[in-house]
C-alpha positions, 0 to 999 in steps of 0.5 A: 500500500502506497504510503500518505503523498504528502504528511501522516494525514494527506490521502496515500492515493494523492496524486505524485509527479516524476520523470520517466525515461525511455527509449527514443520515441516512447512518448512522441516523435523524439521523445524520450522522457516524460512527465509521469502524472498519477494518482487523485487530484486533491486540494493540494496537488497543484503545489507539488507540481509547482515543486516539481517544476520548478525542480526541472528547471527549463526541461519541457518533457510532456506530462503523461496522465493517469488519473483515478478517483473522486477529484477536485475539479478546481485543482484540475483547472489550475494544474491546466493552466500551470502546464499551459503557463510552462509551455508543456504537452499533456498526454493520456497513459499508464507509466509502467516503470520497469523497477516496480515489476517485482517489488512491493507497492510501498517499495514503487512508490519510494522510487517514483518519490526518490527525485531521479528519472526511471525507466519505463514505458507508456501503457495506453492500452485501457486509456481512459479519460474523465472530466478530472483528466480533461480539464488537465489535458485542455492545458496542454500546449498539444492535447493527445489522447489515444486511438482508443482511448475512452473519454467519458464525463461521469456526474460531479458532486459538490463536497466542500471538506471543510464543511461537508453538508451541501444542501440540495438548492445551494448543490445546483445552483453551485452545479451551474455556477461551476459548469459555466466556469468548466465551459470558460475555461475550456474556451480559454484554452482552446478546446473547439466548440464541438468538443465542449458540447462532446463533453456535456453530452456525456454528462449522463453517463456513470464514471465516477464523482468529482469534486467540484468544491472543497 
């Protein structure tokens, strides 16, 4: 089991950062290394990226993203807007690094924690990407998803973890302040129109929750 990401109290499934390095080509043309992103979008998930970028100096390596569970949609658009202030792509896969084969979670996770590049490879095999993913892969200089990768926006919840009791008129009238807000910020970014009715068309169908406050 993977240890807290960030302190004794913080979630173990937070979201961590680390470069990965494999052979030419492996995540794009003349691309070798990348930026593995994985794990949930909690409330302070933007402040290690900010770490870990300002770590890497210069480098612009693609962000690679694998993004599970219930997430903080606001946290989403902020990790958005920082890749596109750096000037980075954003992809969608699995890394699988070749040290975590036959060594135990905790073992895996103290290397991608260790600051040193690892090797691996991209599995884009069961590719998928939720609303949580789609914010962050709008901030992408260049947005690629796989061939066979399955986009789909699953219903948000509103959960604010400092005081958790939303009630029912203030969770909808919150719904559609914050969806006006997701549809601004894909505007900014670029992402066509057609994409953006694309992702509201799949409001309906059961991925996972997102937060949307907290």
């Amino acid at each position: 089991m993977r240890p807290p990401v960030g302190g004794v109290a913080s979630p173990s499934s937070a979201m961590i950062f680390y470069l990965a390095h494999g052979p030419d080509g492996a995540c794009g043309p003349n691309c070798a290394d990348w930026i593995a992103a994985e794990g949930v979008v909690e409330w302070d998930t933007f402040k290690r990226l900010l770490a870990f970028l300002a770590r890497s100096g210069d480098r612009k390596v693609p962000v690679v993203l694998h993004v599970w569970g219930a997430g903080n949609l606001e946290v989403a658009m902020s990790l958005g807007k920082i890749i596109r202030e750096h000037g980075l792509d954003v992809s969608v896969g699995t890394t699988v690094v070749g040290e975590c084969a036959n060594v135990a979670e905790a073992q895996c996770f103290a290397l991608k924690r260790g600051g040193t590049p690892l090797d691996a490879r991209i599995d884009t095999s069961r590719a998928g990407c939720d609303v949580v993913c789609v914010l962050i892969l709008a901030g992408g200089v260049h947005r690629m998803l796989p061939a066979n990768a399955v986009v789909a926006i699953g219903p948000t919840h509103i959960r604010n973890r400092l005081a958790p009791n939303v009630s029912e008129e203030r969770q909808k009238g919150l719904e559609v302040r914050f969806g006006d807000r997701y549809r601004l910020y894909l505007t900014k970014m670029g992402v066509r129109a057609e994409n953006r009715r694309h992702y509201r068309s799949q409001q309906g169908e059961r991925q996972r929750d997102a937060t949307v406050a907290r």
